[in-house]
PDBQT receptor file of N, H, CA, C and O in Angstrom, charges set to zero:
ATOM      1  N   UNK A   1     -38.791 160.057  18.969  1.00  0.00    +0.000 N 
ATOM      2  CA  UNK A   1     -39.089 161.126  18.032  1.00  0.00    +0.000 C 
ATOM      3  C   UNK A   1     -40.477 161.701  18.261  1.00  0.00    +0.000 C 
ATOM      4  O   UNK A   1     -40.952 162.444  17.402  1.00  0.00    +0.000 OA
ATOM      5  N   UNK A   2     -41.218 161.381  19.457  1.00  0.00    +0.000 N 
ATOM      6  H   UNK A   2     -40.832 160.777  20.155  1.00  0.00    +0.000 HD
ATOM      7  CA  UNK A   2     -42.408 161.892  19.758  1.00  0.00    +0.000 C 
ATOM      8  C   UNK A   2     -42.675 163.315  20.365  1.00  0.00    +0.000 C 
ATOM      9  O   UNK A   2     -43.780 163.839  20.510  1.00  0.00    +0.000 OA
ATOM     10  N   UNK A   3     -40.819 164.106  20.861  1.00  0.00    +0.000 N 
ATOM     11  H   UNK A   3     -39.922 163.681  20.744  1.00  0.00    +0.000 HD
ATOM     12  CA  UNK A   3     -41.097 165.240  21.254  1.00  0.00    +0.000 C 
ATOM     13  C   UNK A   3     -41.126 165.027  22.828  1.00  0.00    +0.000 C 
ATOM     14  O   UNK A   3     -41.569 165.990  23.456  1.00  0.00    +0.000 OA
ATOM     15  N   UNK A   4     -40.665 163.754  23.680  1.00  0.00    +0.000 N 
ATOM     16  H   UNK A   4     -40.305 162.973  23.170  1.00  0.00    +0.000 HD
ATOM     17  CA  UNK A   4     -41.165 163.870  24.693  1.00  0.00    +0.000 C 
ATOM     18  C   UNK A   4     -39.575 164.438  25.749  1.00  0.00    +0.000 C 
ATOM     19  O   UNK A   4     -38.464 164.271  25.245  1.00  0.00    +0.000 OA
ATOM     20  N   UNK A   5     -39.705 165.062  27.139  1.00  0.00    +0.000 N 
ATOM     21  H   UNK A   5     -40.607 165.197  27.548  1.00  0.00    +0.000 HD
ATOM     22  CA  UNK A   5     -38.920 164.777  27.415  1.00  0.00    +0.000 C 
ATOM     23  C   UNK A   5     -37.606 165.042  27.681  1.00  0.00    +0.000 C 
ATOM     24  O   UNK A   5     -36.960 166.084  27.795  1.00  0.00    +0.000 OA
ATOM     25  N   UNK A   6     -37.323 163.762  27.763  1.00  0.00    +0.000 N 
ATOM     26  H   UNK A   6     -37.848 162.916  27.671  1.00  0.00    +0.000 HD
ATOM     27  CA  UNK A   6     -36.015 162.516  28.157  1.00  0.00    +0.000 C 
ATOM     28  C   UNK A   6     -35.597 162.169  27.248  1.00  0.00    +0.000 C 
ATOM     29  O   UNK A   6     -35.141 161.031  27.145  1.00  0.00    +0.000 OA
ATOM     30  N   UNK A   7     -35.614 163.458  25.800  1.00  0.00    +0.000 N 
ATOM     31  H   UNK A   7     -35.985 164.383  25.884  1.00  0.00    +0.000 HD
ATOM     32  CA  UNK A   7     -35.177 162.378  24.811  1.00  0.00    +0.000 C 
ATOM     33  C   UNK A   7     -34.056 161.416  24.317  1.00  0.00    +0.000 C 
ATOM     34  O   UNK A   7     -33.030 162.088  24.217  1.00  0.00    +0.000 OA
ATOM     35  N   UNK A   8     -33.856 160.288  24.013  1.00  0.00    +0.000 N 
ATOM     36  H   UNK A   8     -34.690 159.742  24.095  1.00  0.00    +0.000 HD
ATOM     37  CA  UNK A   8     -33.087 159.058  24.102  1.00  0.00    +0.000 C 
ATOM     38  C   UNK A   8     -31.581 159.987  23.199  1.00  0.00    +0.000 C 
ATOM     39  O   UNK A   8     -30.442 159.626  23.492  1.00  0.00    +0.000 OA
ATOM     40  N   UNK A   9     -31.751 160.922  22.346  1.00  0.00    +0.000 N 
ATOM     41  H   UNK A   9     -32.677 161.216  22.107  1.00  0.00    +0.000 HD
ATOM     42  CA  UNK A   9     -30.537 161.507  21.542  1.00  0.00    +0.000 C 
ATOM     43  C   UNK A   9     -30.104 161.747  22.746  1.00  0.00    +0.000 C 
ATOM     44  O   UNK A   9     -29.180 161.169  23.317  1.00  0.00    +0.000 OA
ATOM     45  N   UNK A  10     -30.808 162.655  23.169  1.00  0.00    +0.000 N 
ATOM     46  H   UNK A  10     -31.559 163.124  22.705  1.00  0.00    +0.000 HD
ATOM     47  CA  UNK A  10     -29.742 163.696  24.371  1.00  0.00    +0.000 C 
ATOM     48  C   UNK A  10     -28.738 162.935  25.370  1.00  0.00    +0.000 C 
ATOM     49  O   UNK A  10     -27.570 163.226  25.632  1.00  0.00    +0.000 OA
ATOM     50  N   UNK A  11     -29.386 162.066  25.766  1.00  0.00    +0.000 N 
ATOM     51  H   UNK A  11     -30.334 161.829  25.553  1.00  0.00    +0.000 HD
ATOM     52  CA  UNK A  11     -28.794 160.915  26.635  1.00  0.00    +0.000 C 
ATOM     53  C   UNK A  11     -27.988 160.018  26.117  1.00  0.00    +0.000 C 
ATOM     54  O   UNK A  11     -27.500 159.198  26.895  1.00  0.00    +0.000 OA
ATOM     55  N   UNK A  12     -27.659 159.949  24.729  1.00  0.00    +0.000 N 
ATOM     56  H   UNK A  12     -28.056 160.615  24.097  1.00  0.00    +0.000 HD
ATOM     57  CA  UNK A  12     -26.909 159.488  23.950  1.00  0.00    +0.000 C 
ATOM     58  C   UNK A  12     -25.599 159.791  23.844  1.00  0.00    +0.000 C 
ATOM     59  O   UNK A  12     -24.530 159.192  23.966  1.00  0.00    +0.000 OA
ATOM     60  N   UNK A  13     -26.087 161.243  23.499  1.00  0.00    +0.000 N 
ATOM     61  H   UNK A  13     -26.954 161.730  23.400  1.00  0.00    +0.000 HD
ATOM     62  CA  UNK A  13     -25.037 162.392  22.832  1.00  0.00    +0.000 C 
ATOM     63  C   UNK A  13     -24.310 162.759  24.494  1.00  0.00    +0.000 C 
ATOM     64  O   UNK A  13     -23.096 162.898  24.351  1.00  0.00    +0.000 OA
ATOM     65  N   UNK A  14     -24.630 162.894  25.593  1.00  0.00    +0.000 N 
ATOM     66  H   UNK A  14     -25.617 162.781  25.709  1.00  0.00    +0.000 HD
ATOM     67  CA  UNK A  14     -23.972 162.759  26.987  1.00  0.00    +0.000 C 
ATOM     68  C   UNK A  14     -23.389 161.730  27.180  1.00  0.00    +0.000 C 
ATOM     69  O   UNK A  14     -22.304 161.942  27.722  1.00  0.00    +0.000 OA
ATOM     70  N   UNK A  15     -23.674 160.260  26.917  1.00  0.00    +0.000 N 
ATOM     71  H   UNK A  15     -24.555 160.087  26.477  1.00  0.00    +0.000 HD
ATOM     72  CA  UNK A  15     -22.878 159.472  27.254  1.00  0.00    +0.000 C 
ATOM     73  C   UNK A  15     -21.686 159.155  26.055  1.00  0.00    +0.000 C 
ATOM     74  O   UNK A  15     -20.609 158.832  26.557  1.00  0.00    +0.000 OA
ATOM     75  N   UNK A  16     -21.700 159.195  24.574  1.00  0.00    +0.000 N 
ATOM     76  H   UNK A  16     -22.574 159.458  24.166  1.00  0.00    +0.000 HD
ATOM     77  CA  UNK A  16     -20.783 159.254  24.053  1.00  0.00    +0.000 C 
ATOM     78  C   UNK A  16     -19.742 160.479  24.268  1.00  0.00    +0.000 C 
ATOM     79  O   UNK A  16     -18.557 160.288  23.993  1.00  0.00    +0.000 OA
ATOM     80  N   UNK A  17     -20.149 161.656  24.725  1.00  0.00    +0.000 N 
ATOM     81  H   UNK A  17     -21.111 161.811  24.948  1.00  0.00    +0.000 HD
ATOM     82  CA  UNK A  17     -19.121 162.625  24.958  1.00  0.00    +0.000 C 
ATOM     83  C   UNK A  17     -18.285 162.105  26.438  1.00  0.00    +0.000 C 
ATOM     84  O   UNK A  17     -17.093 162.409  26.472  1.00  0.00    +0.000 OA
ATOM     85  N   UNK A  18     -18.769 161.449  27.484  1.00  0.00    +0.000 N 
ATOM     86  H   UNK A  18     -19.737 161.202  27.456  1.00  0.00    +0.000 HD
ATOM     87  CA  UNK A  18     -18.117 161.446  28.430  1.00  0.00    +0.000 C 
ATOM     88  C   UNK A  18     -17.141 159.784  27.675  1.00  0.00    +0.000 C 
ATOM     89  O   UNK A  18     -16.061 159.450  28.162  1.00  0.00    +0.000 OA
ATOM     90  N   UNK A  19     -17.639 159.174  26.777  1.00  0.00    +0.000 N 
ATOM     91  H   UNK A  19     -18.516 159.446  26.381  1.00  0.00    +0.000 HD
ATOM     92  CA  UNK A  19     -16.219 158.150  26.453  1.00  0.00    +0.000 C 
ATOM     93  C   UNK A  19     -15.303 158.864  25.848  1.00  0.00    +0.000 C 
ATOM     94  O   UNK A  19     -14.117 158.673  26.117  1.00  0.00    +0.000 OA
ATOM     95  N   UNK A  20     -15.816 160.106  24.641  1.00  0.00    +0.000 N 
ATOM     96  H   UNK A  20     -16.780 160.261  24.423  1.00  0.00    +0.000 HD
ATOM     97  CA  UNK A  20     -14.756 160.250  23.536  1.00  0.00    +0.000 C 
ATOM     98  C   UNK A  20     -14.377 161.339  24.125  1.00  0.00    +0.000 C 
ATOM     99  O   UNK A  20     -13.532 161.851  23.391  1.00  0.00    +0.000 OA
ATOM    100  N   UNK A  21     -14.591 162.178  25.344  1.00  0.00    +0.000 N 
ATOM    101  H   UNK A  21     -15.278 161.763  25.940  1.00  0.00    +0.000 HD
ATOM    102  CA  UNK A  21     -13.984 163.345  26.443  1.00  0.00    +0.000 C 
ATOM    103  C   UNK A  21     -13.273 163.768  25.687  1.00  0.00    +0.000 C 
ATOM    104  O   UNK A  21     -12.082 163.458  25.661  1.00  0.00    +0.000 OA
ATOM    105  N   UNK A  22     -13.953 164.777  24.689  1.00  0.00    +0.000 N 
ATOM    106  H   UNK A  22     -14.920 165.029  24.710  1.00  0.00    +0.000 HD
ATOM    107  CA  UNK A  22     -13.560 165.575  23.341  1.00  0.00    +0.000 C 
ATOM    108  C   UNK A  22     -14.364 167.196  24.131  1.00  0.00    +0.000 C 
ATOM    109  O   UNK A  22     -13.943 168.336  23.938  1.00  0.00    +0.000 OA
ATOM    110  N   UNK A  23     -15.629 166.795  25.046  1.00  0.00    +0.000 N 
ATOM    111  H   UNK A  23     -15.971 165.869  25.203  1.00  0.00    +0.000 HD
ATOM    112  CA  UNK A  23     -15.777 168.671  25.530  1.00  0.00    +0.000 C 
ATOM    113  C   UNK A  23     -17.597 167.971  24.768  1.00  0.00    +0.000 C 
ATOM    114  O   UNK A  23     -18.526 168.364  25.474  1.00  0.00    +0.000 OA
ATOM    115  N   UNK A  24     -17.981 167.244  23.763  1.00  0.00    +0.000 N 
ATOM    116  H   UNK A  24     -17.226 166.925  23.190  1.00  0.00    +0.000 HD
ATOM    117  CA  UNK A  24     -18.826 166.777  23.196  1.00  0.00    +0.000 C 
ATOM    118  C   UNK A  24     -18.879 167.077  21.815  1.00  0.00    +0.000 C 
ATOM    119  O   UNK A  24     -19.731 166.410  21.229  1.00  0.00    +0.000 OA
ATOM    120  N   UNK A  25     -18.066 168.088  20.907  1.00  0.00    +0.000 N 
ATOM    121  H   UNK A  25     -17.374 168.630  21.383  1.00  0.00    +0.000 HD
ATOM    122  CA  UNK A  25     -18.137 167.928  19.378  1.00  0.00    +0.000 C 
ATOM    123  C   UNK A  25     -18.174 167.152  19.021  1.00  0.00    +0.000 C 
ATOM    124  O   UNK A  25     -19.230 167.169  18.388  1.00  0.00    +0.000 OA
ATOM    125  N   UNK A  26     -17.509 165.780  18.836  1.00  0.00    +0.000 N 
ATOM    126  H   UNK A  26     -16.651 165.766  19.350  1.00  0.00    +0.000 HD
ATOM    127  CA  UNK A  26     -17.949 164.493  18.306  1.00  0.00    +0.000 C 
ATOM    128  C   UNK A  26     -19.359 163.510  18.238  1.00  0.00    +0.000 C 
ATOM    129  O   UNK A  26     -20.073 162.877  17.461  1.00  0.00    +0.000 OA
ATOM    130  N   UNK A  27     -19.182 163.896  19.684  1.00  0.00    +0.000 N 
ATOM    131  H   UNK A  27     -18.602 164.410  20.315  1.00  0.00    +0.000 HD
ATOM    132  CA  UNK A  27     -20.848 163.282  19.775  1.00  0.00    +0.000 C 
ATOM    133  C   UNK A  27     -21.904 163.994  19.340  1.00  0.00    +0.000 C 
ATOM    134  O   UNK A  27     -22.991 163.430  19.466  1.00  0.00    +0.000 OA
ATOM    135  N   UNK A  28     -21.898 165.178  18.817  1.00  0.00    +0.000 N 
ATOM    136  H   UNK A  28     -21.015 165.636  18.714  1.00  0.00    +0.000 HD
ATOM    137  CA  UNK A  28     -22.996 165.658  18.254  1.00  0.00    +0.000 C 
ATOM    138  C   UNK A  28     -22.964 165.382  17.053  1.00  0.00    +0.000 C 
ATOM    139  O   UNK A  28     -23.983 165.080  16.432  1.00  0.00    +0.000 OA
ATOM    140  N   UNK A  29     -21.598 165.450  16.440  1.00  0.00    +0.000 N 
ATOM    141  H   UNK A  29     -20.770 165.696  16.945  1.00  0.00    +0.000 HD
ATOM    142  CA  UNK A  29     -21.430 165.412  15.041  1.00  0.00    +0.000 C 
ATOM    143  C   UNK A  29     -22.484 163.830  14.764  1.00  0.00    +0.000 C 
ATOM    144  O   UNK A  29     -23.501 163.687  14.085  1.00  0.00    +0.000 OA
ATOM    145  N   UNK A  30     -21.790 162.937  15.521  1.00  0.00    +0.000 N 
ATOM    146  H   UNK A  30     -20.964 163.053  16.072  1.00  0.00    +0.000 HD
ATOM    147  CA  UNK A  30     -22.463 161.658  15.600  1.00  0.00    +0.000 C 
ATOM    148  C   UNK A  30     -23.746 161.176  15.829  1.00  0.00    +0.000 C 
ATOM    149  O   UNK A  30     -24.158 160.113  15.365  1.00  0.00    +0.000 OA
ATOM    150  N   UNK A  31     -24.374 161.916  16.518  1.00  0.00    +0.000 N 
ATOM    151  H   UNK A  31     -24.039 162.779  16.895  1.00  0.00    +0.000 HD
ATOM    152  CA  UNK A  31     -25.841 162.138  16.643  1.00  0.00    +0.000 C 
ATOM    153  C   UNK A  31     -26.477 162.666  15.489  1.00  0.00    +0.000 C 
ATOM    154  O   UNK A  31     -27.135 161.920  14.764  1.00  0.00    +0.000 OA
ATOM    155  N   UNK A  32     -26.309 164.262  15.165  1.00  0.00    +0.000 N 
ATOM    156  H   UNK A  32     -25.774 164.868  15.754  1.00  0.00    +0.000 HD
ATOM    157  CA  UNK A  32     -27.009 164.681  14.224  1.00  0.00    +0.000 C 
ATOM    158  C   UNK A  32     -26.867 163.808  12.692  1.00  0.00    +0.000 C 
ATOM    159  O   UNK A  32     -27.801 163.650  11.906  1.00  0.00    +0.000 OA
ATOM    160  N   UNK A  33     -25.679 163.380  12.534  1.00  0.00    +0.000 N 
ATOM    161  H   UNK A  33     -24.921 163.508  13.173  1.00  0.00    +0.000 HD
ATOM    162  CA  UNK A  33     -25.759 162.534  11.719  1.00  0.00    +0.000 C 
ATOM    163  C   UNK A  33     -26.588 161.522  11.365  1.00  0.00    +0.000 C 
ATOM    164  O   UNK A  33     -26.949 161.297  10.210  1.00  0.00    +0.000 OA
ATOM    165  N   UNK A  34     -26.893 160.921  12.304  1.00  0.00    +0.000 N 
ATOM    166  H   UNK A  34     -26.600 161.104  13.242  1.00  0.00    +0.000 HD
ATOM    167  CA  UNK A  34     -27.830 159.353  12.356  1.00  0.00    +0.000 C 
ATOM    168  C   UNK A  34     -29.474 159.948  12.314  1.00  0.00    +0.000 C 
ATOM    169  O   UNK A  34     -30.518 159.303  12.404  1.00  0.00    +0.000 OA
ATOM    170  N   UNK A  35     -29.218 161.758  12.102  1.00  0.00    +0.000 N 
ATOM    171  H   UNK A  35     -28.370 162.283  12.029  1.00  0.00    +0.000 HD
ATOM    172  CA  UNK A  35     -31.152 161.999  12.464  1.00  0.00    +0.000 C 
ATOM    173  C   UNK A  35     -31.465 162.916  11.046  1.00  0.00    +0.000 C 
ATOM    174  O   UNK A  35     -31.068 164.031  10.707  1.00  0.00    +0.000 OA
ATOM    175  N   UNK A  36     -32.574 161.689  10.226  1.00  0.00    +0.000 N 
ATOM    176  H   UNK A  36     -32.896 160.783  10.502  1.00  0.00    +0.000 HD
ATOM    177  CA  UNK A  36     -32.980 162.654   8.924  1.00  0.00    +0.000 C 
ATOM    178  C   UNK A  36     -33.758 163.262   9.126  1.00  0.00    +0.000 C 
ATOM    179  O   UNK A  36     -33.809 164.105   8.231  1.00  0.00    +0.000 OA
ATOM    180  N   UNK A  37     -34.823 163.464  10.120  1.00  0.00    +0.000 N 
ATOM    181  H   UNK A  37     -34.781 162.779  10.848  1.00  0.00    +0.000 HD
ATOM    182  CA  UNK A  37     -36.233 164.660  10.340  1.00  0.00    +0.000 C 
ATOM    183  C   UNK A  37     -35.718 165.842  10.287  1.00  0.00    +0.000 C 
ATOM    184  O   UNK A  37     -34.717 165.792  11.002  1.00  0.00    +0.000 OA
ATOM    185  N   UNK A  38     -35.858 167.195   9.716  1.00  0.00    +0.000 N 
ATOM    186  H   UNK A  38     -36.671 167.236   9.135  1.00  0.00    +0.000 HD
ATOM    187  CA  UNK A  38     -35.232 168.032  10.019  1.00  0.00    +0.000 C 
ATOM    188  C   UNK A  38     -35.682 169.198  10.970  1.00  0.00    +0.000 C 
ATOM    189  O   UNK A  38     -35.082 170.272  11.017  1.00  0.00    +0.000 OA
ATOM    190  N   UNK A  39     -36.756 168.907  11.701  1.00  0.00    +0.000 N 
ATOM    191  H   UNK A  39     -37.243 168.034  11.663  1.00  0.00    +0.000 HD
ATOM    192  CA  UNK A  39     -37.039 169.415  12.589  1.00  0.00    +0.000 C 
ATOM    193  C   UNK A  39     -36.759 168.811  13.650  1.00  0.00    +0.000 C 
ATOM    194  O   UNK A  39     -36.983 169.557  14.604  1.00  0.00    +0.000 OA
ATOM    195  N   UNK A  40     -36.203 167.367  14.107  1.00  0.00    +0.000 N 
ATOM    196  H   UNK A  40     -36.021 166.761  13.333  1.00  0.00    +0.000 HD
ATOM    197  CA  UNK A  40     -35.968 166.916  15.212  1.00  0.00    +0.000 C 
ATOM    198  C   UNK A  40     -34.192 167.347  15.308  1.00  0.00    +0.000 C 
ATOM    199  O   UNK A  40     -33.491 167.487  16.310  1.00  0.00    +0.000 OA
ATOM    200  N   UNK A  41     -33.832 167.481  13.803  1.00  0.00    +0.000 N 
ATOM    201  H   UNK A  41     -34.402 167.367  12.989  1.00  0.00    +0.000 HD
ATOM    202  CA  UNK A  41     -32.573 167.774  14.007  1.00  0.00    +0.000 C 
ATOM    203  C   UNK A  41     -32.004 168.969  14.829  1.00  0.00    +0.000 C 
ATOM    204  O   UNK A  41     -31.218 169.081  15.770  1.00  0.00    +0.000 OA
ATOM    205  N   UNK A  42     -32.954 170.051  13.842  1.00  0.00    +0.000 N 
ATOM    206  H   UNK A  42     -33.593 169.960  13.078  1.00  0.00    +0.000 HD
ATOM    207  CA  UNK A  42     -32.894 171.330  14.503  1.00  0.00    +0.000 C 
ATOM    208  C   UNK A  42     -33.113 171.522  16.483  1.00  0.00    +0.000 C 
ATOM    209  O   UNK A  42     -32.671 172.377  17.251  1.00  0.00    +0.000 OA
ATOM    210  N   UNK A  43     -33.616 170.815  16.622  1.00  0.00    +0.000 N 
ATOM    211  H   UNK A  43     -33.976 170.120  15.998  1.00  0.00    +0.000 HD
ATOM    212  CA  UNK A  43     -34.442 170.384  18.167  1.00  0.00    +0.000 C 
ATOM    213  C   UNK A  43     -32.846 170.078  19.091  1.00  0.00    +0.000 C 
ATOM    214  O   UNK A  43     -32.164 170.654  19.939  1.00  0.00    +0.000 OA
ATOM    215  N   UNK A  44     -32.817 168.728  18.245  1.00  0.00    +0.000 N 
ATOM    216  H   UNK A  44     -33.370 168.260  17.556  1.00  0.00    +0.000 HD
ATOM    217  CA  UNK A  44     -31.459 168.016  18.621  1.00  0.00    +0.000 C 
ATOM    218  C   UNK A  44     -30.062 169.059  19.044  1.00  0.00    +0.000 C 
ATOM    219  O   UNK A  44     -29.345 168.922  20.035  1.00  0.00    +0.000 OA
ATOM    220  N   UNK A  45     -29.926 170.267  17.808  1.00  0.00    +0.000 N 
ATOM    221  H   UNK A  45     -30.508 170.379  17.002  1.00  0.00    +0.000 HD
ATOM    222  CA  UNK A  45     -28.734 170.834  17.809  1.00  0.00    +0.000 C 
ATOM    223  C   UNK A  45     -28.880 171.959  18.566  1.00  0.00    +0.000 C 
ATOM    224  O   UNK A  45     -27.829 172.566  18.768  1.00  0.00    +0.000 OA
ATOM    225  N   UNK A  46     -30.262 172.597  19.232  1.00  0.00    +0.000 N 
ATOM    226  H   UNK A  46     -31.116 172.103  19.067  1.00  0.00    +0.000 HD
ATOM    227  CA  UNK A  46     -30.331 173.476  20.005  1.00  0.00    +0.000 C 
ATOM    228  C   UNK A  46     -30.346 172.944  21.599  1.00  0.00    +0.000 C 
ATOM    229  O   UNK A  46     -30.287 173.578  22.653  1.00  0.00    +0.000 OA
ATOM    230  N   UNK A  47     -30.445 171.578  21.334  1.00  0.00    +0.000 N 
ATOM    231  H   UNK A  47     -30.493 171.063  20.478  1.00  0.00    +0.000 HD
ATOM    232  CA  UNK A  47     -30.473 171.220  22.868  1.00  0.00    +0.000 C 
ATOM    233  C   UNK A  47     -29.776 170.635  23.339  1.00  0.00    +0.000 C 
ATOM    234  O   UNK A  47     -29.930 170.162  24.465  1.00  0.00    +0.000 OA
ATOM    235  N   UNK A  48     -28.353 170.416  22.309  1.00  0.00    +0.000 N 
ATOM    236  H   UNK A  48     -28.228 170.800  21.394  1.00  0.00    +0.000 HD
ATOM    237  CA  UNK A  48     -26.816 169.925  23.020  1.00  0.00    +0.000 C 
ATOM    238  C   UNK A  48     -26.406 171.289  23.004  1.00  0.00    +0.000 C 
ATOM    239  O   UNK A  48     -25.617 171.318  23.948  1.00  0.00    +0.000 OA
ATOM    240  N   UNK A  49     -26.441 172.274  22.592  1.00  0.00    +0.000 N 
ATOM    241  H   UNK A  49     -27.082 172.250  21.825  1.00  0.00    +0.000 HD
ATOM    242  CA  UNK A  49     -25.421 173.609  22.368  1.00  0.00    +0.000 C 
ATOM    243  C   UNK A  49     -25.669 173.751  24.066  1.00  0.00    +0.000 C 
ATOM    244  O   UNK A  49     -24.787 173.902  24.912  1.00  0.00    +0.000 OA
ATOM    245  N   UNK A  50     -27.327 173.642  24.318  1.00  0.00    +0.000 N 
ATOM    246  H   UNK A  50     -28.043 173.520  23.631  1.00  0.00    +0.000 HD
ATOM    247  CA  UNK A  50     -27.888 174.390  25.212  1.00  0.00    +0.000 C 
ATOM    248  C   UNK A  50     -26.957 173.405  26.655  1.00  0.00    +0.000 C 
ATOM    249  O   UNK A  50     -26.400 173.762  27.693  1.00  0.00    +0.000 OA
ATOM    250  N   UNK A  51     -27.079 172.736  26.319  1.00  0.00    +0.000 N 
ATOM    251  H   UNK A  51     -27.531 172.446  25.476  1.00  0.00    +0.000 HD
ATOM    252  CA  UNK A  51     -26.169 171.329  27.562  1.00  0.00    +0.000 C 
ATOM    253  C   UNK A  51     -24.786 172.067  27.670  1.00  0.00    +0.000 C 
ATOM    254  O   UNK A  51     -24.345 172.607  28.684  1.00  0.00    +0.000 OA
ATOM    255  N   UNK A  52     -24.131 171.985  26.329  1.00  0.00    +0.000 N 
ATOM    256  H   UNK A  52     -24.489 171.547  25.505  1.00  0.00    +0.000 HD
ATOM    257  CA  UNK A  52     -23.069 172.307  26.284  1.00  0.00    +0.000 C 
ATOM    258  C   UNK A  52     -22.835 173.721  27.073  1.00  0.00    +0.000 C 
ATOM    259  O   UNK A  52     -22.078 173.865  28.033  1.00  0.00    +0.000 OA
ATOM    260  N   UNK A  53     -23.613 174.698  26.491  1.00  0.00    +0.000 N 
ATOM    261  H   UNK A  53     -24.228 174.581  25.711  1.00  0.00    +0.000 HD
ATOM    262  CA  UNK A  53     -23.575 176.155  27.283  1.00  0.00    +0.000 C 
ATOM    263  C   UNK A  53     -23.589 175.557  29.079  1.00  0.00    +0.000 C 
ATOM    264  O   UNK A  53     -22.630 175.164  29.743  1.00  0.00    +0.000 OA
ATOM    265  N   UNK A  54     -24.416 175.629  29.307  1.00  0.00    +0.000 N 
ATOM    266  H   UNK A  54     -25.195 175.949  28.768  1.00  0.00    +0.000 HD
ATOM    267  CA  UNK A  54     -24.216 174.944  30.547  1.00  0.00    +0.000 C 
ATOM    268  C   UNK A  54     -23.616 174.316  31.702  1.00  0.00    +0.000 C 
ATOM    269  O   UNK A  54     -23.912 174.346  32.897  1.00  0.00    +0.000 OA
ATOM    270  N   UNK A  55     -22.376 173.536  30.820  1.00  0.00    +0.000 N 
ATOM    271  H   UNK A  55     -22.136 173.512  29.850  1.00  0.00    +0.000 HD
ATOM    272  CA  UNK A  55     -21.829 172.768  30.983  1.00  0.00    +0.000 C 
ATOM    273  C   UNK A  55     -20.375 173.258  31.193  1.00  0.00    +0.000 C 
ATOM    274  O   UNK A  55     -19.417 172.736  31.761  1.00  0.00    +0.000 OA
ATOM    275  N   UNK A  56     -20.611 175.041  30.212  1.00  0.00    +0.000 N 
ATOM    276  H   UNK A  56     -21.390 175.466  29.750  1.00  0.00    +0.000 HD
ATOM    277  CA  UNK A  56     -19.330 175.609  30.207  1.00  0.00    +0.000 C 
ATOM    278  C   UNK A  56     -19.191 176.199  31.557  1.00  0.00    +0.000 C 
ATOM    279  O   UNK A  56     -20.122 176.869  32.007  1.00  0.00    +0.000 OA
ATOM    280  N   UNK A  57     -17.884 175.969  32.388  1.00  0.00    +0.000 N 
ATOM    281  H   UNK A  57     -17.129 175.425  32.023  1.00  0.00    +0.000 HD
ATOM    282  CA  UNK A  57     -17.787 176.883  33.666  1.00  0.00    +0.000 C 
ATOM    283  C   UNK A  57     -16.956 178.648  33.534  1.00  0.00    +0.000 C 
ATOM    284  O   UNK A  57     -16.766 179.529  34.371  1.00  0.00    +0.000 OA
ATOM    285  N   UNK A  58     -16.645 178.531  32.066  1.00  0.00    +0.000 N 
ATOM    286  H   UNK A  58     -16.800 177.815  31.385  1.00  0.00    +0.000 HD
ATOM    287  CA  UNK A  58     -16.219 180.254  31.799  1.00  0.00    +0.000 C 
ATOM    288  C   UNK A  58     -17.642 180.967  31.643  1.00  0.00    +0.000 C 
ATOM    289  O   UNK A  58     -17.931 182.094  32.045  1.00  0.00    +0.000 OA
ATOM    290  N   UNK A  59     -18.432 180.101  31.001  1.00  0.00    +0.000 N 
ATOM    291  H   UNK A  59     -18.198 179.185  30.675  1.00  0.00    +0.000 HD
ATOM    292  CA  UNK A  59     -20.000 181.063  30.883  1.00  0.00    +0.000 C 
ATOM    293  C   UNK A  59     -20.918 181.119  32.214  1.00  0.00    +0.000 C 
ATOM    294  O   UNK A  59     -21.499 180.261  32.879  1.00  0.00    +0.000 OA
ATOM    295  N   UNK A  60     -20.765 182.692  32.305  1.00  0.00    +0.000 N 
ATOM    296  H   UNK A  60     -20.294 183.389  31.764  1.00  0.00    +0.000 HD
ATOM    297  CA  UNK A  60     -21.578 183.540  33.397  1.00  0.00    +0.000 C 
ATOM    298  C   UNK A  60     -23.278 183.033  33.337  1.00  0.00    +0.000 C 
ATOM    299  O   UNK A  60     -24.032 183.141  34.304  1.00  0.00    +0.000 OA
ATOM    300  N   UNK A  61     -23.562 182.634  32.389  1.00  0.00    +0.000 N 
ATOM    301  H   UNK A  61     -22.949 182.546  31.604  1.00  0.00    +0.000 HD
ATOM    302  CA  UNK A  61     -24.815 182.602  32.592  1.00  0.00    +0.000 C 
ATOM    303  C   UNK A  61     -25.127 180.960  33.127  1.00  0.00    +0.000 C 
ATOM    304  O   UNK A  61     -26.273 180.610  33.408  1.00  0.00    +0.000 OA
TER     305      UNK A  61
């Protein structure tokens, strides 16, 4: 929660999506859940979308 990084959610929220191979909705749901700061949350949910975007092969960008 220091802001650094590698943070340990993100790497979390990647490896529970590749068990529950849902695309990753679950694992975020599951992540953001377990995080009361609400600025790390906010952090958290812009930087799986951002994975996720990414991750999509229909998105051009």
């Amino acid at each position: 929660m220091s802001g650094c990084q590698n943070c340990v959610w993100i790497q979390y929220a990647a490896e529970l999506t590749k068990i529950l191979n849902d695309g990753g909705d679950k694992a975020r749901e599951l992540v953001l859940e377990k995080i009361s700061d609400p600025s790390l949350k906010m952090f958290l949910k812009m930087e799986l979308q951002n994975i996720e975007t990414k991750s999509d092969p229909d998105d051009p960008t």
